[in-house]
C-alpha positions as CSV (number, residue, x, y, z in Angstrom):
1,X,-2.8,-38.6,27.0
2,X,-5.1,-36.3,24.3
3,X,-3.9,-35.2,21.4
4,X,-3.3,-31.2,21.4
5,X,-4.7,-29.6,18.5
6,X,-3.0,-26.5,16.7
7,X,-5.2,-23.4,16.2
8,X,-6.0,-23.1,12.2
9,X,-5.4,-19.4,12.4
10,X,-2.1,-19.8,14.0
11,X,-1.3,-23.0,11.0
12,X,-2.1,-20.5,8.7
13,X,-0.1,-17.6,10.1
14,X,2.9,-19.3,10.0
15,X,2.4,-20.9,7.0
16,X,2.1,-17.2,5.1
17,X,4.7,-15.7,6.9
18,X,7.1,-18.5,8.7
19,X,9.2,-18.4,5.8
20,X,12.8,-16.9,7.1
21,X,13.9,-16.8,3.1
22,X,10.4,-14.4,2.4
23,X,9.8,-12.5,5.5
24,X,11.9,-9.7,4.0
25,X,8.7,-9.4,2.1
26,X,5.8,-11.0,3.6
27,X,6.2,-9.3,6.7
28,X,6.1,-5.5,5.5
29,X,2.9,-6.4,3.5
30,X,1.4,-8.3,6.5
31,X,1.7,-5.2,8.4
32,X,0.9,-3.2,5.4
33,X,-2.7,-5.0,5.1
34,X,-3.0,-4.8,9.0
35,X,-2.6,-0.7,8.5
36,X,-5.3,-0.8,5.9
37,X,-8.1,-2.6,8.2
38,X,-7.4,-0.5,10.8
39,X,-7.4,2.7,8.8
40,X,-10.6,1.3,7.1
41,X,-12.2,1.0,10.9
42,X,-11.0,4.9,10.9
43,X,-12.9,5.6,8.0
44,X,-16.1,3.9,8.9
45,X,-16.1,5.0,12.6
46,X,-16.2,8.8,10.5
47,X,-19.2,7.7,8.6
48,X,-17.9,7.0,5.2
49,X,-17.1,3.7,3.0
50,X,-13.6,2.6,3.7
51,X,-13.4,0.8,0.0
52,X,-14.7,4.6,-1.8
53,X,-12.1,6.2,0.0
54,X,-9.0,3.7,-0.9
55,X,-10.4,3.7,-4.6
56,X,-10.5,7.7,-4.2
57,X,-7.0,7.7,-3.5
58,X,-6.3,5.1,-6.4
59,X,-8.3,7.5,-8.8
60,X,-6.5,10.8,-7.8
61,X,-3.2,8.7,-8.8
62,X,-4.4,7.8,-11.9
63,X,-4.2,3.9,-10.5
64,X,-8.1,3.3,-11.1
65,X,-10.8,5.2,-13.5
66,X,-12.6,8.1,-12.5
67,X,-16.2,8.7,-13.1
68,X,-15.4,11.2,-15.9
69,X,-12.4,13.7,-16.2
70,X,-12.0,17.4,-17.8
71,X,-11.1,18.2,-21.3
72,X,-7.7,17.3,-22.4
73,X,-7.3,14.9,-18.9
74,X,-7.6,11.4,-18.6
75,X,-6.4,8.3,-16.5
76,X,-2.7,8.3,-17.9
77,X,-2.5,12.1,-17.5
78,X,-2.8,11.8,-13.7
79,X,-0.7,8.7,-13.7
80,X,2.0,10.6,-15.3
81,X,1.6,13.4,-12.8
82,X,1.6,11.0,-10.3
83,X,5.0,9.8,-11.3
84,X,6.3,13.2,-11.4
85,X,5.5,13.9,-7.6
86,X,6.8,10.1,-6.8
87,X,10.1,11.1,-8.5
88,X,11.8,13.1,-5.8
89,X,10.6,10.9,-3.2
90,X,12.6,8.0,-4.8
91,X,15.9,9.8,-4.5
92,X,15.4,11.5,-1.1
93,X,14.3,8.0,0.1
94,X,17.8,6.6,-1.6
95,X,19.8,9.5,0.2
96,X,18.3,8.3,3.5
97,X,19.0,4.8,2.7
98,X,22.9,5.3,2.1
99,X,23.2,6.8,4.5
100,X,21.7,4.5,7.1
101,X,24.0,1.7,5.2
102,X,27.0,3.9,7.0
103,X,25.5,4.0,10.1
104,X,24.7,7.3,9.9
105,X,21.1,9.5,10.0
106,X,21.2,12.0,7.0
107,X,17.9,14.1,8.5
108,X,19.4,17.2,6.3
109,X,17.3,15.6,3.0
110,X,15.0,18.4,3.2
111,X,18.0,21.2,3.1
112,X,20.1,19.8,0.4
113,X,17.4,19.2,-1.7
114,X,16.5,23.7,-0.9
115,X,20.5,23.9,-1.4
116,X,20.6,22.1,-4.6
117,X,17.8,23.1,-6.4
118,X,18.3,27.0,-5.6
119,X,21.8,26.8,-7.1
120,X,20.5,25.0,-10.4
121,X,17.5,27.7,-10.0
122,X,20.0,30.6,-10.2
123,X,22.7,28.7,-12.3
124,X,20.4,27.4,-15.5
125,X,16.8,27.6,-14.5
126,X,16.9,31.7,-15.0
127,X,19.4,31.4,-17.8
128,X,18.7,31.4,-21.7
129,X,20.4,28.2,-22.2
130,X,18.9,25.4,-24.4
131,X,16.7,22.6,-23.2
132,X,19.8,19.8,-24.5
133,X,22.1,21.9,-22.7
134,X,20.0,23.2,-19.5
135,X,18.6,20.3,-18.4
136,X,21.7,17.6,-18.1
137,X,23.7,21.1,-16.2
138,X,21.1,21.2,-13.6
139,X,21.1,17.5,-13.2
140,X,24.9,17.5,-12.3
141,X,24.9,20.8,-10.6
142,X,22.2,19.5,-8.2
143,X,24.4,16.1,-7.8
144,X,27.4,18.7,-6.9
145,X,25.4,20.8,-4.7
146,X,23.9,18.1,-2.8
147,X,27.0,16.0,-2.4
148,X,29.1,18.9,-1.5
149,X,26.7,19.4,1.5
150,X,26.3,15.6,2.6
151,X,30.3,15.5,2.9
152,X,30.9,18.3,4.4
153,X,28.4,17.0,7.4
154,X,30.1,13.7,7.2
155,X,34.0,15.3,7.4
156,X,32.3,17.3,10.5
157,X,31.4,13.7,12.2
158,X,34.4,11.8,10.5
159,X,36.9,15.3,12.0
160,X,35.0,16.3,15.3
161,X,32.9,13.3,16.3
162,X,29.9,16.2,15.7
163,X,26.8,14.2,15.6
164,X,25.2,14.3,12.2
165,X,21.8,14.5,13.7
166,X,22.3,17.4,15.3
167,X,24.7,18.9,12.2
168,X,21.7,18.2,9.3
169,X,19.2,19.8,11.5
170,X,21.3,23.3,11.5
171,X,22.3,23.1,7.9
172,X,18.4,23.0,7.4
173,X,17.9,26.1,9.2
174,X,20.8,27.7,7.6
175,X,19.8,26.8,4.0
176,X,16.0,27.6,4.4
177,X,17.1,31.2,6.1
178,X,19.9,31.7,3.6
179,X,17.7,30.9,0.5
180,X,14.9,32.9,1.5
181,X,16.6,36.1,2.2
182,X,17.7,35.3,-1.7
183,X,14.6,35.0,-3.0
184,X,12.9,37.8,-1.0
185,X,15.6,40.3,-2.2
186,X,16.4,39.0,-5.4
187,X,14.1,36.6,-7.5
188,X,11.1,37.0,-5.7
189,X,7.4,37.3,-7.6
190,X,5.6,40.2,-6.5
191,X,2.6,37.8,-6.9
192,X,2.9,34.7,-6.0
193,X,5.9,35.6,-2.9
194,X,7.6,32.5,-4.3
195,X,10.7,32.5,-6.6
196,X,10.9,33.7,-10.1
197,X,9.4,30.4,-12.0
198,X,12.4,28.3,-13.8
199,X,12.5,28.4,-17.9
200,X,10.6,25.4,-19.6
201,X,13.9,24.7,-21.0
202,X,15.8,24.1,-17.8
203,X,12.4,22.1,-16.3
204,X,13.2,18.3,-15.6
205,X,9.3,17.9,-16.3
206,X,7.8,18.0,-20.2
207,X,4.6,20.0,-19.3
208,X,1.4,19.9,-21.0
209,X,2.6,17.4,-23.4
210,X,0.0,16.8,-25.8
211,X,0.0,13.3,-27.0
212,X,-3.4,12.0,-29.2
213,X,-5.4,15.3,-28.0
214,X,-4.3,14.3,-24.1
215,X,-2.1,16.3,-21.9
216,X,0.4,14.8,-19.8
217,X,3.1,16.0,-17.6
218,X,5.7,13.8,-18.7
219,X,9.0,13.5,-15.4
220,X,12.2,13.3,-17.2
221,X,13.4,12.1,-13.6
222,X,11.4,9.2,-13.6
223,X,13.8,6.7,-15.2
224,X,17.0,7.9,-13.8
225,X,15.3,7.2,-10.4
226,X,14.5,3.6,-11.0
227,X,18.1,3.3,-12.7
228,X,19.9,4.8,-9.8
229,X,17.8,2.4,-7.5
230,X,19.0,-0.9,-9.4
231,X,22.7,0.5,-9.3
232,X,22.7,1.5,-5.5
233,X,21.3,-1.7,-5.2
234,X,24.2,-3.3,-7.0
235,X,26.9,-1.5,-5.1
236,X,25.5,-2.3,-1.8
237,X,25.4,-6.1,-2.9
238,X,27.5,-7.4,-5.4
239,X,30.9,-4.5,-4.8
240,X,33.8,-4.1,-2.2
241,X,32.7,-0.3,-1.7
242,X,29.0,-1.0,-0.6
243,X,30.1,-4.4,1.7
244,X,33.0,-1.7,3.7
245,X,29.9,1.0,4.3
246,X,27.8,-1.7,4.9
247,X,30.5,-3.0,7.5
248,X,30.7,0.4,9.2
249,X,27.5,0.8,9.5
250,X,27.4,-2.3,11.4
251,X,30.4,-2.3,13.5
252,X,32.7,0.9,13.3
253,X,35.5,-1.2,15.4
254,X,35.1,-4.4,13.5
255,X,35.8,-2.4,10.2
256,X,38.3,-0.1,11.2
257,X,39.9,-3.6,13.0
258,X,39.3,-5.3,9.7
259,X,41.5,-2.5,7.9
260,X,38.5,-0.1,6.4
261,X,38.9,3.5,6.7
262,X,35.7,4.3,9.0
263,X,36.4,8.1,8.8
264,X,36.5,7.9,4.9
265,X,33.7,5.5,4.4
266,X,31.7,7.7,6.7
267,X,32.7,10.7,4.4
268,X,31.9,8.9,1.0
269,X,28.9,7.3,2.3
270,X,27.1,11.3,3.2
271,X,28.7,12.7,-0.1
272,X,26.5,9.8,-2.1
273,X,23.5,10.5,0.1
274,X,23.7,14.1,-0.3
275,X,24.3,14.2,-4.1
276,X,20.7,12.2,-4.1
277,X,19.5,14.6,-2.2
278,X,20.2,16.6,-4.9
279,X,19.0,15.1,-7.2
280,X,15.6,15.1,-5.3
281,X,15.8,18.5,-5.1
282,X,16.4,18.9,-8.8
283,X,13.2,17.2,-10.2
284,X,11.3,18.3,-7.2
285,X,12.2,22.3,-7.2
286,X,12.9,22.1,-11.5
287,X,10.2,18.7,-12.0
288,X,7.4,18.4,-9.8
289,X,7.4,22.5,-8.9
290,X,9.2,25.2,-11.0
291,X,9.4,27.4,-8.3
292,X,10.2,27.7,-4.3
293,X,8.7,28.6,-1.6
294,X,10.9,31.3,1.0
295,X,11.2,29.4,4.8
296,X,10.1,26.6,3.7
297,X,11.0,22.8,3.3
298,X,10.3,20.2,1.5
299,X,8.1,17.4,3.5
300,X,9.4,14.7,1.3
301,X,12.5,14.8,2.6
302,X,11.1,13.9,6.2
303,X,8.6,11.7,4.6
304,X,11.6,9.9,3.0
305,X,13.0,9.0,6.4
306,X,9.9,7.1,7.0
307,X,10.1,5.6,3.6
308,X,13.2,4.4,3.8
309,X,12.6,2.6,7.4
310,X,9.5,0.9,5.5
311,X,11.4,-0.2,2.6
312,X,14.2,-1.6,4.8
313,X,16.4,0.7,3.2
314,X,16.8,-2.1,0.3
315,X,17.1,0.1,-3.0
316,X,14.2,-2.3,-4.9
317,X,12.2,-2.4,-1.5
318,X,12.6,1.4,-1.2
319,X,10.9,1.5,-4.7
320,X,7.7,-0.3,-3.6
321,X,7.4,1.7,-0.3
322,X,7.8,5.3,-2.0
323,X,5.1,3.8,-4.2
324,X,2.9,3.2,-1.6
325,X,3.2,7.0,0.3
326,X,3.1,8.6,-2.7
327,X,-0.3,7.5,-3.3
328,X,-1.6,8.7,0.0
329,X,0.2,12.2,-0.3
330,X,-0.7,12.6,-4.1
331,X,-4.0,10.9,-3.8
332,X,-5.5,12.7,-0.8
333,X,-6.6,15.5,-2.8
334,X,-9.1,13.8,-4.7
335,X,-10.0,11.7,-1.9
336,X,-10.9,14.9,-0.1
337,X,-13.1,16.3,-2.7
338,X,-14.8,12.9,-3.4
339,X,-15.5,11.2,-0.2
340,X,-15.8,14.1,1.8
341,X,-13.5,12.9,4.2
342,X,-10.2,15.7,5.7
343,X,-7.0,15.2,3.3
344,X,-5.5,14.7,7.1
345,X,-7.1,10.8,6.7
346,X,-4.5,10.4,4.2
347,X,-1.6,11.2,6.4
348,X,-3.5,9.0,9.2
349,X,-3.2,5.8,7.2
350,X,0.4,6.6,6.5
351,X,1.0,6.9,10.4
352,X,-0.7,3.3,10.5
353,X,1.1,1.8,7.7
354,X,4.8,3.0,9.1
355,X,3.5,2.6,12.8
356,X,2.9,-1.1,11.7
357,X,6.1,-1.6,10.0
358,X,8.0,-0.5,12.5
359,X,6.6,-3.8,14.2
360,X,7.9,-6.2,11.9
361,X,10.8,-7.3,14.5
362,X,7.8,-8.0,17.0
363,X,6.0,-10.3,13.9
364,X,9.1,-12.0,13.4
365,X,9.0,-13.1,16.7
366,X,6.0,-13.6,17.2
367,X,5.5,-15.8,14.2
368,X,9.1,-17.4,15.1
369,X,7.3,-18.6,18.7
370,X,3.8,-20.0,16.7
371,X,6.5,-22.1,14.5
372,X,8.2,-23.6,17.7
373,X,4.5,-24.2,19.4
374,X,3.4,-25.7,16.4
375,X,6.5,-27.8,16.1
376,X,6.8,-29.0,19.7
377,X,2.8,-29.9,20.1
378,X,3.5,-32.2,16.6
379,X,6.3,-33.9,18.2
380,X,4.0,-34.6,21.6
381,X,1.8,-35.7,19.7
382,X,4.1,-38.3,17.1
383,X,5.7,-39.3,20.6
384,X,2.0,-40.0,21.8
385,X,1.2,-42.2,18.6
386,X,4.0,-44.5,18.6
387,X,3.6,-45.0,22.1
């Protein structure tokens, strides 16, 4: 009998990613790299260099030098402002996360981010108080704000079995109506129709820092973000608290048959999500923007949803992945202006990169089969040797 042979390509594809310990990683960036050929055919097929247009986005970021840059600007000061819009997409991303943890799908991100970051808006951002004293207030108002509005949707599913789905979606409307008929009849600017802009003091963002004749927008938010990520991550792994979400999120009966209080976890679990939410809203509304827009909501806090699914909703992985999308969403601008190519492309390869992701279960399987092939035809042909 002839000796099968094992395809090289398929050796090689379960050598990279046939790891069970790594696929946690290898797996998202597999399909990560797949998203980026494909949305490199995309690019081509339009007429333009695929490589110009990822290193476009990379330059608008501040990742990669531009040709030249304006007076007072350089590399770092887009990098910095790249940080400040990847700021609130780290904490709505986290609120999504949590939430998920529970079981549950916090789709409100958007409105509790409005909710919190008009209340800190009224309460400090319009007030006379003192940077030391105004910024730390609309931190822990936002945290308020946004938690207050997470748990109350989470007693509504823990109380009345009212989906939370359907529950975030309404509080979205209400808030975005509620807070524009505010700002239209009470803080309004007569020339921009957005809200009143928020004091410097009260501004989670340092703007126009000048540091060695450079200006930089310097996010306050930054590293509280990456701090509340490593703690989350913490809870969730190493504490009784995060293992009892985790649990109901997995199996309500299990838990409540194990002695957890579902209804309570359920409640605590929103109240966490929102209060990130929050404080999304805080450095986005008070950081990244000093003002709001009436009727209007935040993307990021739909863009976190996908976000979180990418990063597995893993605190650390959530980190790389918000990373990632910022880059498109911050980087398309310049990308636009440079390569001549629709800002839209941006959002394309995002579609790709999450439409890929969302096959890692099918990967897994698919490299899981190549492994037993693999291991089968090698056993034929041992058998077929000592014979």
């Amino acid at each position: 009998m002839k000796k099968r042979k094992v395809n090289p390509v398929t050796r090689l594809f379960v050598k990279l990613l046939g790891n069970e310990k790594y696929q946690v990683i290898t797996i998202p960036v597999f399909a990560i790299l797949l998203s980026l050929i494909v949305g490199a055919l995309v690019i081509a097929a339009l007429g333009k260099d695929p490589l110009s247009a990822y290193t476009n986005l990379l330059q608008g970021c501040g990742l990669w030098l531009k040709p030249k840059y304006a007076g007072g600007k350089s590399m770092g000061t887009d990098f910095f402002s790249f940080m400040n819009y990847w700021t609130p997409m780290i904490f709505a991303s986290l609120a999504v996360a949590v939430a998920l943890k529970a079981g549950l799908f916090n789709i409100g991100v958007s409105g509790q981010m409005l909710a919190a970051g008009f209340i800190s808006t009224v309460l400090v951002g319009y007030s006379n108080l003192a940077a030391p004293v105004a910024k730390p207030l609309v931190i822990i108002i936002s945290i308020i704000v946004g938690g207050l509005v997470g748990a109350f949707m989470g007693w509504l599913k823990y109380k009345f079995n009212i989906n939370e789905v359907v529950s975030s979606i309404m509080f979205n409307y209400i808030i975005q109506y509620v807070v524009a008929f505010f700002i239209n009849t009470k803080y309004v600017d007569p020339v921009s129709r957005q809200s009143k802009n928020v004091s410097d003091a009260a501004r989670l963002t340092l703007m126009n820092t000048e540091i060695g004749g450079l200006k930089y927008d310097i996010p306050l938010g930054i590293i509280l973000a990456v701090i509340v990520a490593v703690i989350i991550n913490f809870v969730f792994n190493k504490t009784t608290f995060g293992y009892e979400i985790t649990t109901v999120g997995l199996n309500r009966k299990a838990a409540q048959y194990a002695g957890i209080s579902v209804g309570s976890k359920m409640v605590q679990a929103m109240l966490i999500s929102g209060s990130l939410a929050g404080l999304a809203g805080a450095t986005y509304y008070l950081g990244y923007f000093c003002s709001m827009q009436p009727k209007v909501l935040a993307a990021t806090g739909f863009d976190a949803i996908a976000v979180s699914l990418l990063g597995n909703s893993n605190p650390l992985g959530i980190l790389l992945s918000s990373f990632l999308i910022s880059i498109m969403g911050k980087g398309k601008t310049y990308m636009s202006s440079s390569a001549g190519l629709d800002a839209e492309i941006a959002s394309v390869i995002t579609g790709l990169i999450l439409l890929f992701s969302a096959c890692g279960a099918f990967i897994r399987y698919k490299v899981k089969r190549a492994k037993e092939n693999i291991e089968e035809i090698e056993k034929e042909n041992k058998v077929e040797v000592d014979k």
